[in-house]
C-alpha positions in Angstrom: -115.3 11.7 64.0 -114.9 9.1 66.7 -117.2 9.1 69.8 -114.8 6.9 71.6 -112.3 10.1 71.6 -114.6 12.5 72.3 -114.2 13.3 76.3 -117.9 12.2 78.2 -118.0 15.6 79.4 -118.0 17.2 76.0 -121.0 14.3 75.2 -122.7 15.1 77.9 -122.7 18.7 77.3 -123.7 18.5 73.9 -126.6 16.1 74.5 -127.8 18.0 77.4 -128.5 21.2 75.6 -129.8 19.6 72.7 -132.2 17.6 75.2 -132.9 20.9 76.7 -134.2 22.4 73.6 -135.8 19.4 72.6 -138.0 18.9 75.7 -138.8 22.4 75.7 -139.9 22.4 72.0 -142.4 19.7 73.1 -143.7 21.5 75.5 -144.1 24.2 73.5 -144.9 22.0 70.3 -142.9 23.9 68.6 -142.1 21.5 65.7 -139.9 23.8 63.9 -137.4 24.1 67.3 -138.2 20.5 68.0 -136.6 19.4 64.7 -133.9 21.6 64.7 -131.1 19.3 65.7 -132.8 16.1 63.7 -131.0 13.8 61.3 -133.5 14.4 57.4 -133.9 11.0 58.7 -135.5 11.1 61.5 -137.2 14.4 60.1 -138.8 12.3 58.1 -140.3 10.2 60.8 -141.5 13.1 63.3 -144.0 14.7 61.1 -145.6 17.9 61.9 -148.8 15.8 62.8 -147.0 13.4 64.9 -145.4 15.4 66.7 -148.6 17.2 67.8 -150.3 13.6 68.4 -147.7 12.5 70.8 -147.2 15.7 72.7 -150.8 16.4 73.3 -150.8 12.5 74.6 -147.8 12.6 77.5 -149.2 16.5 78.1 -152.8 15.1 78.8 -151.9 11.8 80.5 -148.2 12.8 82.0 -147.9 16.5 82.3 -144.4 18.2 80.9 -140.9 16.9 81.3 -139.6 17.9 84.7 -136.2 17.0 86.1 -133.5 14.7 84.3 -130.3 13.0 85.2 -127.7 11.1 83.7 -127.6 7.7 83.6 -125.3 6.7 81.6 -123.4 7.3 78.3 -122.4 4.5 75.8 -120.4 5.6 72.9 -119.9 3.9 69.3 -117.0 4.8 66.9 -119.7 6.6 65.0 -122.2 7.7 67.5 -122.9 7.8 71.3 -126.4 7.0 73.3 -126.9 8.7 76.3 -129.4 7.9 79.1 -131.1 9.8 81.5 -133.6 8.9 84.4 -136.5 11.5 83.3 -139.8 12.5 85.3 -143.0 14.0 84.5 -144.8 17.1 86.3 -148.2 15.2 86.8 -147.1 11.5 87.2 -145.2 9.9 89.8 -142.2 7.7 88.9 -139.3 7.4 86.9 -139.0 7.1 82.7 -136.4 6.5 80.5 -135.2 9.3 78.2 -132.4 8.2 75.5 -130.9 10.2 72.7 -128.4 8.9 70.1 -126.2 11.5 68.5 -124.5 11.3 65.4 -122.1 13.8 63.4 -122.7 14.8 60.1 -121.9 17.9 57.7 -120.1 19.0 60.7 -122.5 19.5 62.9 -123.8 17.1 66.2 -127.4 15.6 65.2 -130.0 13.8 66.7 -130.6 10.1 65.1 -133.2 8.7 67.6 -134.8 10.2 70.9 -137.0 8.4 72.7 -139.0 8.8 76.4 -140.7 5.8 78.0 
C-alpha cells in the first residue's frame, strides 16, 4: 500500500480514531485497548509495566489528554506521521502528539506514538 495515494482525509480519519482509543486507553490504563492497534513491534516495547509507569507519571504531573488538533500529516510510500498540537487537563501549554502508521496483514497499525 502507498501512503502517498491514500487521500489525507482518509489518514486523518484513520489516525484520529486510533489516537482516540489510544488516549483513552491511557487514561483508563487499559493496556490491553491501549495495544490494540500496535505493530508486535512496538508491543514489544510498551510493556504492561511501562505502560503503567508512564501513565501514572503524565496523570500525576499533567492530568489526562484534553483537546487535540491537527498539525500536520507527512506521508512515506510505506507509512505516514501525523502531528497534532495536544494539551493536558492540569498543565497549561501546548505538547506535541505524533503517531506513525504503517499497513500490515491488511490492517492499519501503530509503529511509533509519542506525546511530548
Amino acid at each position: 500500500m502507498n501512503f502517498e495515494e491514500i487521500p489525507e482525509e482518509e489518514l486523518i480519519k484513520i489516525a484520529n480514531s486510533m489516537m482516540d482509543d489510544l488516549m483513552d486507553a491511557s487514561t483508563s490504563i487499559d493496556y490491553e485497548r491501549h495495544v490494540q492497534d500496535f505493530t508486535d513491534r512496538l508491543k514489544k516495547i510498551v510493556t504492561k509495566e511501562h505502560l503503567n509507569d508512564v501513565c501514572e507519571k503524565y496523570q500525576k504531573e499533567k492530568g489526562y489528554f484534553a483537546e487535540r488538533e491537527l498539525i500536520s500529516v507527512l506521508r512515506r510510500p510505506t507509512s505516514a506521521i501525523v502531528i497534532w498540537r495536544q494539551r493536558f487537563t492540569k498543565v497549561s501549554g501546548e505538547y506535541l502528539a505524533e503517531m506513525l502508521i504503517v499497513h500490515k496483514d491488511g490492517r492499519f497499525l501503530v509503529d511509533h506514538a509519542w506525546v511530548i
